[in-house]
C-alpha positions as semicolon CSV with decimal commas, in nm:
position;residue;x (nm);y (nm);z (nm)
1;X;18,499;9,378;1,183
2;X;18,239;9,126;1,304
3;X;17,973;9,033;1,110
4;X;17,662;8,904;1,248
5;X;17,508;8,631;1,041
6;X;17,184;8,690;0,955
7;X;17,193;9,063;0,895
8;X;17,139;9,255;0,613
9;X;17,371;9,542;0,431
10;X;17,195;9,768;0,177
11;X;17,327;9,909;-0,125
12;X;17,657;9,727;-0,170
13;X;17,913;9,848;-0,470
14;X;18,105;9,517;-0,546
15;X;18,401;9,405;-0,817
16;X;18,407;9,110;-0,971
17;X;18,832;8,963;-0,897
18;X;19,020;8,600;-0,989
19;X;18,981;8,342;-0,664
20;X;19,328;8,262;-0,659
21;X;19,238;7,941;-0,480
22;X;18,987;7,829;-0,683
23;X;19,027;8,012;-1,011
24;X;18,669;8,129;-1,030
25;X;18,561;8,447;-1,096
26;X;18,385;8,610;-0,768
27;X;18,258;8,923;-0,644
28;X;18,362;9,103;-0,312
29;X;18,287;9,448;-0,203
30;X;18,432;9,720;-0,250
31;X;18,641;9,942;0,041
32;X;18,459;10,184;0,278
33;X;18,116;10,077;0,355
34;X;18,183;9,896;0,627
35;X;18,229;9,543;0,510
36;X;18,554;9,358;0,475
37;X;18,668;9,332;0,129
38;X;18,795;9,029;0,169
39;X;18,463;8,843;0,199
40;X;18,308;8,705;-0,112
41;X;17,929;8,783;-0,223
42;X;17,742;8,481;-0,312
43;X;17,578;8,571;-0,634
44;X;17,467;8,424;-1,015
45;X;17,777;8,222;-1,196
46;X;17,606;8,365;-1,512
47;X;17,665;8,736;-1,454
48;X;17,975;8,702;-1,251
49;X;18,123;8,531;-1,622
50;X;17,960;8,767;-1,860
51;X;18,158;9,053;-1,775
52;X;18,568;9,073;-1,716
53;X;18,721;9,084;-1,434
54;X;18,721;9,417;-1,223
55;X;18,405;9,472;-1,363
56;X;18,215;9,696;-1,087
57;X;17,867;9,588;-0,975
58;X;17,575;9,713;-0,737
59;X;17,393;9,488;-0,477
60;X;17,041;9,596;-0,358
61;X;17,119;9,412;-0,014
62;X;17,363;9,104;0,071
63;X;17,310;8,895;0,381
64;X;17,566;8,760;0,608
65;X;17,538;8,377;0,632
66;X;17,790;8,082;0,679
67;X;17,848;7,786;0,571
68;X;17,849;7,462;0,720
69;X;18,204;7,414;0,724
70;X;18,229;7,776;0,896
71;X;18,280;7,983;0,606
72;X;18,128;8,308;0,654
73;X;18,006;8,496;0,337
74;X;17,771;8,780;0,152
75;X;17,479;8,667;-0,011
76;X;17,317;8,907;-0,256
77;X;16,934;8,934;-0,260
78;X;16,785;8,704;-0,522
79;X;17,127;8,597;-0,620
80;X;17,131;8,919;-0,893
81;X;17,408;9,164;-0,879
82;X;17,389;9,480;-1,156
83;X;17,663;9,638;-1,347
84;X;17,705;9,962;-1,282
């Protein structure tokens, strides 16, 4: 799938999963809605660590962006992600 940076995905169920490369808990989304699940939602440190791993989340949008070093990634609005 390509993803266009700059555009937006509403409604986005997510899991919070181990970063075997880094060790950090992040978030990615979840299969079928259209977004790879391989891609990691950029989001607050604070809620992504107050809940154990697995932990399912919502997103009321996430952007596509990229990083300078090419990295392409989610962003969620405001940072917030929500426990479902």
């Amino acid at each position: 799938m390509d993803l266009i940076i700059g555009n937006y995905y509403d409604n986005i169920k997510c899991e919070s999963f181990k970063d075997p490369e880094t060790g950090r808990i992040r978030v990615r989304p979840l299969p079928n809605q259209g977004l790879p699940t391989k891609i990691v939602i950029e989001c607050k440190e604070k809620t992504r660590n107050a809940h154990p791993i697995g932990t399912k989340f919502r997103t009321e949008n996430v952007k596509v962006c990229q990083k300078t070093t090419g990295r392409i990634y989610l962003r969620a609005k405001d940072q917030m992600i929500y426990k479902l």
